[in-house]
Phi, psi and omega in degrees: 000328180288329175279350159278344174277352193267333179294289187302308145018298213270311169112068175279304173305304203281359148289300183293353184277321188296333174278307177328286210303343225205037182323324187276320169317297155335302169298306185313326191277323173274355177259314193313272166005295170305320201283306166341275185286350176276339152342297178304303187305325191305272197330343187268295133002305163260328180309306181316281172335298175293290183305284179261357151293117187320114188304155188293048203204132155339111163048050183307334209275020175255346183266165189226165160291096166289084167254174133192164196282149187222075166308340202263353180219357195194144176285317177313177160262146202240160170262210179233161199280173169289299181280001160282278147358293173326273208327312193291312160319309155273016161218013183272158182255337202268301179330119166280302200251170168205109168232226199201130166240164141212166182290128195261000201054248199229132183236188193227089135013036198233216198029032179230054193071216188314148179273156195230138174252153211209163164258129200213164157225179173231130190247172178267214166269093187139357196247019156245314158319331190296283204290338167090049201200104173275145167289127187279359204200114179087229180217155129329148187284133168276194192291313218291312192316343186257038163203127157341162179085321178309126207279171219073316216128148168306136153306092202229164160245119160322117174288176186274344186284342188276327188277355159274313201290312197267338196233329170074352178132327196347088171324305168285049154309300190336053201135358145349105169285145181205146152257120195239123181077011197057014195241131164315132184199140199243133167285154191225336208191178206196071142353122185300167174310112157070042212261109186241129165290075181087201151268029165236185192215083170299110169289357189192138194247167175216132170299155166290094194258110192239192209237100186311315203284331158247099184356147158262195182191179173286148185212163169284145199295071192267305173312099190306107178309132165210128193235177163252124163269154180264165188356088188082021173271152176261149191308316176305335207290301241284317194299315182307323189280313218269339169306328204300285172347307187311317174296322167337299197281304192288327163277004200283315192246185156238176242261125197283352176186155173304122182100010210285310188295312208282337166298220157053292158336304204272292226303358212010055202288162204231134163281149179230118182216113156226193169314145164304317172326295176320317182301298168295339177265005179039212183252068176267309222286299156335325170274342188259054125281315192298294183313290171006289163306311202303303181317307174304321182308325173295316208290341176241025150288312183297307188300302179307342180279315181302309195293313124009279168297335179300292199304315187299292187331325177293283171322309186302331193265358181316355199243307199291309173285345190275333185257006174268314173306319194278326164323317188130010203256137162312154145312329213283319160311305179286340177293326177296325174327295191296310216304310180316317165328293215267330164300318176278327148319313171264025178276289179307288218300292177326311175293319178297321168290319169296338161260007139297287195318330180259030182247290215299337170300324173268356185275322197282339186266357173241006201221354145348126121033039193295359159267099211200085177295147165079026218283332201263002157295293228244127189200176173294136160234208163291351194278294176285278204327291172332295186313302203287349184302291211258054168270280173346268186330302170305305183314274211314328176298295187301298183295311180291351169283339185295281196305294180331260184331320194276313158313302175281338187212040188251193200259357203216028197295130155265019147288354172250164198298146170257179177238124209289338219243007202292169174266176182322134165263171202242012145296324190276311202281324187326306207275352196296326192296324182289326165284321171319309175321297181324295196285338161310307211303300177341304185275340176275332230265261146356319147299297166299351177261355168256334161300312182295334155277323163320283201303350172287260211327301180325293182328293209273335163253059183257333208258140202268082212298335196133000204222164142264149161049069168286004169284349202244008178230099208265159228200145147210158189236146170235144181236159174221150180296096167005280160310347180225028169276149178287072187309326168271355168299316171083176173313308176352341187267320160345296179306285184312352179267317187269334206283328171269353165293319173323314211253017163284133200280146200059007177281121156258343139213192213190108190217148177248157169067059183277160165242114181270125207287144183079358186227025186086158177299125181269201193287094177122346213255234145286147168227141218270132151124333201305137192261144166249149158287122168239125203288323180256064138204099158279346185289343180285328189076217184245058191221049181222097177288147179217172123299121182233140162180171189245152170204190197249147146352131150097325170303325143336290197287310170322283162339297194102026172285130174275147201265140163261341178177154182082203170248160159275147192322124148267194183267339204262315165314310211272307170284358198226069163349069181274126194308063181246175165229185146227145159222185210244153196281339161312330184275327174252020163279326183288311188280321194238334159119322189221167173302309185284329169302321168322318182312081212111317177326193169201131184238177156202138190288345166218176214271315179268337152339137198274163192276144164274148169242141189289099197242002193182144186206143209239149170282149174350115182231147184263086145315324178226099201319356195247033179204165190259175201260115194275176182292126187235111170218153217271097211255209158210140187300102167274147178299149183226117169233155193115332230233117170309303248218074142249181189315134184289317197228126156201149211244149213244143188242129161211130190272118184221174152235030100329349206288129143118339180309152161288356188273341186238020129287331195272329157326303209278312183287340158310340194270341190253337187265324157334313192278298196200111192324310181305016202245166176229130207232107195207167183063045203258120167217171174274197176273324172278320169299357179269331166289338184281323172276354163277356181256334175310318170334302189283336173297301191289298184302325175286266185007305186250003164284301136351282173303333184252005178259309161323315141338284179297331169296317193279329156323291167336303206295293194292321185315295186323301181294313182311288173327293188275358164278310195291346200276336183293306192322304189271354168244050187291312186301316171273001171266340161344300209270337182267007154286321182316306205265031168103012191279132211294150192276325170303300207315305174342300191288334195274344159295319196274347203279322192286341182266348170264312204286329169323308184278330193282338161275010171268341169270359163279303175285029147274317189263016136326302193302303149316335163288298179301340173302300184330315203326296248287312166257049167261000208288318197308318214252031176211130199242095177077033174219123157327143176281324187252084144306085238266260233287012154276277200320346190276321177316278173308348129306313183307289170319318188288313190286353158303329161291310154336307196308321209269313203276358189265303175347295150355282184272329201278303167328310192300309185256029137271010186236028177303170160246079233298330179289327176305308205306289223296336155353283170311312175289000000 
């Protein structure tokens, strides 16, 4: 009863019946309103999902990511070695659990009837404890399961939707035989219902096997980390301990090949132990903070536009509140009056919005990102209800204080009497001019930040990434199990894995450990920061940073990269372990002035290292399409055998026109598994789809930067038409009487085109002003293109006040063709 008496209270009915009488108003104020808020709410919808919703795990905010940073070899975070995971596990204070994952990709299913192809990870002994997340059906992996040998089969636990899907509820799952991969493997366990590894979604989790019978030894940081910490340790702690560790770790073991420890020195690693969250959102955050903002800005471009229209309303009703006033009624009443308006506006606008928001949730999930992380966190939950709850609210207090306060208790009070026929004062139009401001500033702000991102996508796809025909060019990434690498075979099985795809019909060339263009440095790839030595420039020292990585023969030619000089790497380089290189033609333009100088030089990447000689120097290649393409140079992978503890993963390049077909995916894993059964063959796409998804970032931010910079211009437009259609409307007597005493119908129009343009450039140079503030965080998320980019601001300027022009005309037309004799009539 109280909340109906708090209802009636408020006179809800006799406001919606009073908007009822006045249908077009009403509609423009709850679809402006509606577009607002429903924007936010989308764009919020994913921050919430992504960002700030908590992962899905017990006592999330303790567990964390175990990187570090290797300023001496890399801009990235590196994971941690085999033998690091010891050290750290037995001697660290802060951690209750400590393990390792890595991605199995796409496995092959078989021995349950059809073969299935599936997804998996592989974890180490501690990275499911880590995560706190019991099994609905078995166990967690024991200890003995993480060391080789061990009879049945790799161990694995099922996800639940596979144990539905595959299984039917089957209890007796348990103790299952399954073959993955050709490989023996016993089910242990069962996963809760929608149960995500991270940001992923695994159909099969797999123990870590490692072989007790072979050392460990320093290895590359290959293996990503996840820990818990324990009760009240803080991230500074955790970071403090494991430096504590590093000399520890580095003296502990021994060296996987001579000079190995002193490498490892120079990498200067640092631990980064942060949140887990961070980890899974990777670097989305920033673009959706971005949106965020973008979005909110529409929603008070929209508030400024209602307010407005709220003002012209107020004015139409001055004779009805000014005789409620005379009557008896308060300032405090009528004020309350307009506010009930606007609550109820912003009511309507929130339901109508919140169902924008959930057309636009399917529109931002088809036009997404596809690495978008947590994409299956966002939805309307109570979280978005909320949000949109109190948008609604916040709206309706902001666009209603303006007309309420400025009316009921302002210098422009629409309780005193009016006079019916005066025109406009130029106390009444100020503040209407002042939201024109706003929403112009709002809007080149917004607009300049979607030229700028337009002129990026041009930008990146004008540039000539390293590669021809990525559609002819099919990518496989292959893992091999620890447990099952051959040590004395060494890199050697790499070759032989490539020499039979090589020999696959219609593959014309084919290469491994490639460094691939437009998506970042892979596993294997360049790594940023190496200071080089060059023998005829001792004045450089060691203070010329390079990009360093290795391949195989043939990767190039695989690509489509053009030679500018010289040659490409041969196996007789790789097999006679000849000192040679590549570089890249920006290093050798730098170093030598031309490409053909270079030829013969010697470079090295440290200081105790044998000198390389330069035989081929290659055009530019953009390891990561959002950076410019650094001096790179290129060596070739020689075998190593004897050695425990090398690359694992690396991805295979082969140019066919055949590429993306199924026939020659299923070739390329027969071919790899000829060589050796135990490999895992994932991540098989083409070149252009790998490119393409490295430009999705730049797709998605133009896409909604673009709508929302439109949005806001169109807002402008109609706020603008609005303002000068009401200014014409109350200064109808007077331009009568000045056409009447002779005034030219041009000039008319040319006061109001000048009186919309005043103001919308006085809300341009703010929001110039505001742009330029702005840039800076737009700088990341812009590629060879300037945050004061002048001919994006010249565009967009141009475009806004062209548009201004149009929305003053408009109406300005209308009173120049008034009839001065109907005016004096009237009178």
């Amino acid at each position: 009863m109280s909340v109906l008496r708090f209802v009636s209270g408020l006179r809800v009915g006799h406001t919606v019946r009073g908007l009822l009488r006045h249908p077009a108003f009403t509609a423009a104020a709850v679809l402006t309103l509606a577009l607002g808020i429903g924007a936010t709410t989308a764009i919020f919808s994913v921050v919430y999902g992504v960002l700030l919703k908590p992962l899905p795990y017990p006592d999330a905010d303790r567990l964390v990511s175990v990187r570090h940073a290797t300023p001496g070899l890399t801009t990235g975070l590196a994971g941690i070695a085999a033998s690091m995971y010891v050290t750290y596990d037995q001697e660290n204070r802060v951690f209750e659990h400590l393990g390792s994952w890595g991605e199995l990709g796409a496995l092959a299913l078989t021995g349950l009837g059809e073969p299935e192809q599936i997804s998996g990870v592989v974890v180490g002994d501690g990275t499911l404890q880590a995560l706190g997340v019991q099994p609905v059906l078995g166990r967690w992996f024991t200890a003995d399961e993480h060391t080789a040998g061990a009879e049945g089969g790799d161990p694995v636990i099922l996800s639940y939707e596979m144990w539905q899907r595959r299984f039917g509820g089957d209890p007796a799952v348990l103790g299952r035989a399954l073959a993955l991969d050709a490989l023996p493997a016993q089910v242990v366990g069962v996963m809760p219902p929608g149960f995500r590894f991270l940001g992923l979604t695994p159909d099969i989790i797999r123990a870590e096997r490692t072989d007790s019978s072979r050392p460990l030894v320093l290895g590359y940081l290959n293996a990503p980390g996840i820990a818990r910490l324990k009760p009240g340790v803080t991230l500074a702690e955790a970071n403090a301990d494991l430096a504590r560790l590093l000399p520890i770790w580095l003296d502990a073991w021994p060296e996987g090949r001579p000079g190995f420890r002193e490498e490892v020195v120079g990498w200067r690693i640092v631990p980064a132990v942060r949140p887990l969250q961070d980890e899974v959102v990777g670097g989305v955050a920033g673009m959706l903070w971005l949106l965020m903002g973008t979005v909110g800005a529409v929603l008070l471009v929209a508030c400024a536009n209602i307010a407005n229209l709220l003002l012209a309303r107020a004015d139409a009703r001055r004779h009805e509140l000014a005789i409620r006033a005379a009557l008896g009624a308060s300032r405090g009443r009528i004020a309350g009056e307009l506010f009930r308006e606007s609550f109820v506006l912003g009511a309507l606008g929130g339901v109508v919005g919140l169902a924008l928001a959930y057309a636009g949730l399917k529109l931002l999930a088809a036009f997404a990102p596809p690495n978008l992380p947590r994409v299956e966190d966002i939805g309307v939950g109570p979280a978005v209800l909320a949000f949109a709850a109190i948008a609604s609210l916040a709206s309706s207090l902001l666009f209603g204080a303006i007309p309420a306060v400025k009316h009921a208790f302002g210098r422009d009070s629409l309780l005193g009497v009016g006079t019916r026929g005066a025109s406009a004062t130029r106390e009444r139009n100020r503040t209407r001019n002042a939201l024109i401001v706003v929403q112009v500033a709002f809007a080149l702000v917004l607009l300049v930040g979607a030229g700028l991102m337009i002129r990026t996508f041009l930008a990146l796809i004008a540039v000539d990434p390293g590669f021809r025909q990525p559609e002819t060019v099919q990518l496989a990434r292959i893992w091999i199990p620890p447990a099952r690498f051959d040590a004395e075979r060494g890199t050697t099985i790499y070759r032989e894995i490539l020499e039979r795809i090589a020999a696959l019909p219609g593959v014309s060339a084919a290469g491994y450990g490639c460094n691939l263009p437009g998506g970042g440095p892979t596993l294997g790839g360049p790594a940023r920061g190496i200071a080089i030595s060059v023998e005829d420039r001792p004045d450089l020292g060691q203070s010329l940073p390079v990009s360093t990585g290795g391949g195989s023969p043939g990767c190039f030619e695989a690509l489509g990269t053009r030679f500018v000089a010289g040659r490409d790497l041969a196996w007789a380089d790789v097999d006679q372990r000849r000192p040679v290189t590549l570089v890249s033609e920006n290093l050798a333009r730098e170093l030598w002035g031309e490409p053909l100088a270079a030829l013969g030089k010697r470079i090295r990447s440290n200081a105790s290292g044998p000198w390389q000689e330069i035989v081929g120097v290659t055009q530019d290649i953009y390891y990561s399409l959002y950076q410019p393409a650094p001096r790179s140079m290129h060596q070739p992978i020689v075998p190593v055998r004897g050695v425990r503890n090398v690359l694992l993963i690396t991805d295979y390049v082969i140019r066919s026109e055949r590429a993306g077909t199924e026939s020659l995916v299923n070739e390329i894993r027969q071919a790899v598994w000829a060589s050796n059964p135990d490999v895992t063959v994932y991540e098989v796409r083409t070149l252009q789809q790998h490119y393409s998804e490295s430009l999705a970032r730049t797709s998605f931010m133009l896409v909604l930067l673009a709508i929302s910079g439109v949005m806001a211009l169109f807002l402008s437009v109609v706020g603008i038409y609005g303002v000068i259609s009401y200014i014409v409307s109350q200064r109808t007597r007077e331009i009568g009487i000045r056409l009447a005493l002779g005034a030219q119908a041009r000039s008319v129009k040319r006061m109001f085109v000048l009186q919309g343009l005043t103001v919308a450039a006085i809300g341009a140079a703010i929001g110039l002003a505001a742009a330029v503030a702005s840039g800076r965080w737009l700088a990341s998320f812009l590629f060879e293109v300037r945050p004061l980019d002048l001919p994006t601001y010249v565009a967009v300027l141009g475009l806004l006040l062209a548009t201004v022009s149009l929305a003053a005309y408009v109406p300005a037309r209308r009173a120049a063709v008034i009839d001065p004799a109907q005016t004096l009539r009237a009178e």
